[in-house]
C-alpha positions as CSV (number, residue, x, y, z in Angstrom):
1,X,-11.3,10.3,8.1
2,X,-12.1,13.3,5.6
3,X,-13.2,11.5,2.5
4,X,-12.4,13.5,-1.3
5,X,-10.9,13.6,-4.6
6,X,-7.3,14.8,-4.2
7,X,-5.4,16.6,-7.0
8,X,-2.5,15.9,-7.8
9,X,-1.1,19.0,-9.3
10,X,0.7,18.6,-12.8
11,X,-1.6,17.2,-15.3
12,X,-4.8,17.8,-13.6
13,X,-5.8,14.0,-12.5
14,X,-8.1,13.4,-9.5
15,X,-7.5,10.4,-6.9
16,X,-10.7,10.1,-6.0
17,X,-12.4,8.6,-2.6
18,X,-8.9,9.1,-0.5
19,X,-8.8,9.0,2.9
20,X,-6.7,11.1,5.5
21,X,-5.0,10.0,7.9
22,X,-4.1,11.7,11.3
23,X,-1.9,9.3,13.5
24,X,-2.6,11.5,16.4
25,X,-6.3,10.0,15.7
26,X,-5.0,7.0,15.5
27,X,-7.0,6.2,12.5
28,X,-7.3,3.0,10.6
29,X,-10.0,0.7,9.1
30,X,-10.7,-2.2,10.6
31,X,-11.8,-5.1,7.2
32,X,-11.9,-8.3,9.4
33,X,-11.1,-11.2,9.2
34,X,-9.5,-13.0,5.3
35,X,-7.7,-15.4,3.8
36,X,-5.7,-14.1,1.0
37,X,-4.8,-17.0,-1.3
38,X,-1.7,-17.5,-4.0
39,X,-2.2,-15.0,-6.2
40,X,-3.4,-11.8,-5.1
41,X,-2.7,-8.6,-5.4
42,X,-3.1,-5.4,-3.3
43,X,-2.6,-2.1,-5.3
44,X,-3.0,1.4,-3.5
45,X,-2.2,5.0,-4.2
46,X,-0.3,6.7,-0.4
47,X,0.5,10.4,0.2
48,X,3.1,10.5,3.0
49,X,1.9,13.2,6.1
50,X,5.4,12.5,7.2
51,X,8.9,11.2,7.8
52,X,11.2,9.7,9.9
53,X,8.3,7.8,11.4
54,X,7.4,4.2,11.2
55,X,3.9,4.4,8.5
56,X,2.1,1.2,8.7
57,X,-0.1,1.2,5.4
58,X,-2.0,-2.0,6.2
59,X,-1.3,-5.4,8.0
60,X,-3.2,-8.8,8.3
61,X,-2.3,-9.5,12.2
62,X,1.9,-9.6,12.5
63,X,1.9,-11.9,9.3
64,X,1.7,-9.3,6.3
65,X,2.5,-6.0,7.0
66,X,3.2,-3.4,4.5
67,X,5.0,0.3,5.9
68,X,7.3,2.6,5.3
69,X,10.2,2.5,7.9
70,X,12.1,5.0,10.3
71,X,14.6,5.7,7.4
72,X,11.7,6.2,4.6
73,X,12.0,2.8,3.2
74,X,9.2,0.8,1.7
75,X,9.0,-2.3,3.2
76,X,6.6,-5.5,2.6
77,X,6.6,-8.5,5.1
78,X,5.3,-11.8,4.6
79,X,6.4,-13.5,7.5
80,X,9.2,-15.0,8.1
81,X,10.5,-13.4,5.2
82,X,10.6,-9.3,4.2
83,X,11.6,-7.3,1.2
84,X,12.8,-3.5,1.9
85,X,14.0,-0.9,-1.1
86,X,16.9,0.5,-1.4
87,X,15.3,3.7,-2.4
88,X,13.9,6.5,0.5
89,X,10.3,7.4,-0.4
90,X,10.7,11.1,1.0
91,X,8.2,13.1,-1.1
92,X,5.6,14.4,1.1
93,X,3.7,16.3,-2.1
94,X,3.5,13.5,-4.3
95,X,1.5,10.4,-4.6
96,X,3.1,7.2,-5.0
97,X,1.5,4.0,-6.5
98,X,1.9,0.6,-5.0
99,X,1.3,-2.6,-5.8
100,X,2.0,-5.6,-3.9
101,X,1.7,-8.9,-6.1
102,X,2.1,-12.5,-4.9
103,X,2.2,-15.8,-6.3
104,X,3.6,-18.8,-5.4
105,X,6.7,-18.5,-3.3
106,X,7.6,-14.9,-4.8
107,X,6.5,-11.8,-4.3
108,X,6.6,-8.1,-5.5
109,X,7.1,-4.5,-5.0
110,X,6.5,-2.1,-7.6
111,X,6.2,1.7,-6.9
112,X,4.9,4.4,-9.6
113,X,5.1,0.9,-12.2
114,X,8.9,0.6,-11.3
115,X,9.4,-3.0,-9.8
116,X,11.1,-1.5,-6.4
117,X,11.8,-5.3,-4.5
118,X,11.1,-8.5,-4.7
119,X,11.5,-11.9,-3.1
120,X,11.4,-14.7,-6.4
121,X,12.0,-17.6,-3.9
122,X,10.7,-16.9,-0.4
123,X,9.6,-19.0,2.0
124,X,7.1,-17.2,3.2
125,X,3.4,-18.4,3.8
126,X,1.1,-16.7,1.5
127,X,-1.9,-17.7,2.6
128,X,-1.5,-15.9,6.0
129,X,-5.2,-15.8,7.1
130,X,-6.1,-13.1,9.9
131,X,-8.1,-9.6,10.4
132,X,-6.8,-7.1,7.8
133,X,-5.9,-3.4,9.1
134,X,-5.5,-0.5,7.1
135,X,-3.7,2.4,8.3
136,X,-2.4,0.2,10.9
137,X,-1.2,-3.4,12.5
138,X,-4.3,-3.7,15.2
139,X,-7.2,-3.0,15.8
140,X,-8.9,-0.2,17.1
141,X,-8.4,-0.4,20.9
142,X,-4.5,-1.5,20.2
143,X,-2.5,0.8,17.9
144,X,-0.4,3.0,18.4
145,X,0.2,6.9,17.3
146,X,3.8,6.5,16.8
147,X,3.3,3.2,13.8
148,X,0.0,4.4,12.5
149,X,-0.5,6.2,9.3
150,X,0.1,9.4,8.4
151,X,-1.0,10.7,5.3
152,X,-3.4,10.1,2.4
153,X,-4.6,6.6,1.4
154,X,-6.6,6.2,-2.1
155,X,-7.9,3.8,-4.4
156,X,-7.0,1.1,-2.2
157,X,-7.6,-2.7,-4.1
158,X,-7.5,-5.8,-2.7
159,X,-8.2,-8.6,-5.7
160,X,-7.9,-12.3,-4.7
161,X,-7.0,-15.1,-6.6
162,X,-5.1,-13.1,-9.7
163,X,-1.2,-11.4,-9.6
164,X,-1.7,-8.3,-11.8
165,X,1.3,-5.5,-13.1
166,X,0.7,-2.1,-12.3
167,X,-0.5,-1.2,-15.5
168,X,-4.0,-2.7,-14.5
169,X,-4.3,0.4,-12.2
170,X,-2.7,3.3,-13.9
171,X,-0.7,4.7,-17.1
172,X,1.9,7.0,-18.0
173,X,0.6,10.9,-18.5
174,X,0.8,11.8,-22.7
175,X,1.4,14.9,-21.5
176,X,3.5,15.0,-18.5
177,X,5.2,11.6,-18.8
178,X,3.8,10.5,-14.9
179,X,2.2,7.6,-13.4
180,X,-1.6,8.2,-13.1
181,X,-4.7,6.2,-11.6
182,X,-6.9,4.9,-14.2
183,X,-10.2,3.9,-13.7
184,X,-10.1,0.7,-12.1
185,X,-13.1,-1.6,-13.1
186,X,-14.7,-5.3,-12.0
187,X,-11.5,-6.4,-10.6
188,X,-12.7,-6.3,-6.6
């Protein structure tokens, strides 16, 4: 992993403490076992490496699994149920904010504060309990260069027991009118 503060170009902003990537590395980190409970919310900033590829961004075993898909789709699954955008995430210069929030039956999908999918009645078990993988769906001896991630993975969140917006982790740019990180403070 190569470990800095990225910038992200117009406005000047930092991501600090990102990670790369390399699937060819098969890279991931490996957070053991948990037991997420209803709510929680998981709130990340991703730079795509590339396309066309399945991008697994984390998973908790097959349960939970959050990626981007062959055809540059977000997708989230909670097993048995899944929620996929209708929008193609194919910018491999910017960053792109995500935030995964669940409570209850329903859950959520916003992107860059923009709620992207959602599931208001699933059926899905949200207290899937199992080891937690980031940057892939097993562990180290298991994955797989052609699902693992590829790309940048920052400010990465995992708060328990509260369902927060977006706006918890960033704000709109005064200046440039974009989604940025903002310093993120006693909620992990």
């Amino acid at each position: 992993f190569q470990g800095n503060a990225i910038s992200s170009g117009a406005g000047g902003y930092d991501i600090d403490n990102s990670c790369r990537f390399n699937n060819a590395d098969s890279p991931n980190l490996d957070r053991g076992s948990i037991s997420p409970t209803s709510p929680h919310t998981v709130s990340l900033w991703v730079k795509r490496g590339d396309l066309g590829r399945r991008n697994i961004i984390w998973a908790i075993n097959a349960a939970d699994t959050l990626e981007f898909t062959v055809d540059d789709y977000l997708s989230w699954q909670r097993a048995p149920d899944t929620v996929t955008t209708t929008q193609r995430f194919r910018d491999t210069a910017s960053w792109y904010h995500i935030v995964c929030k669940s409570e209850s039956g329903a859950f959520y999908l916003y992107v860059n504060n923009v709620l992207v999918a959602s599931n208001a009645s699933s059926t899905a078990n949200p207290y899937s309990a199992g080891d937690m993988h980031i940057g892939s769906n097993s562990p180290d001896a298991y994955i797989s260069a052609a699902t693992s991630l590829h790309g940048y993975l920052a400010e990465f969140h995992w708060i328990d027991g509260t369902a927060l917006d977006p706006d918890s982790f960033g704000e709109v740019d005064a200046t440039y009118g974009h989604w940025k990180p903002i310093e993120v403070t006693g909620l992990t």
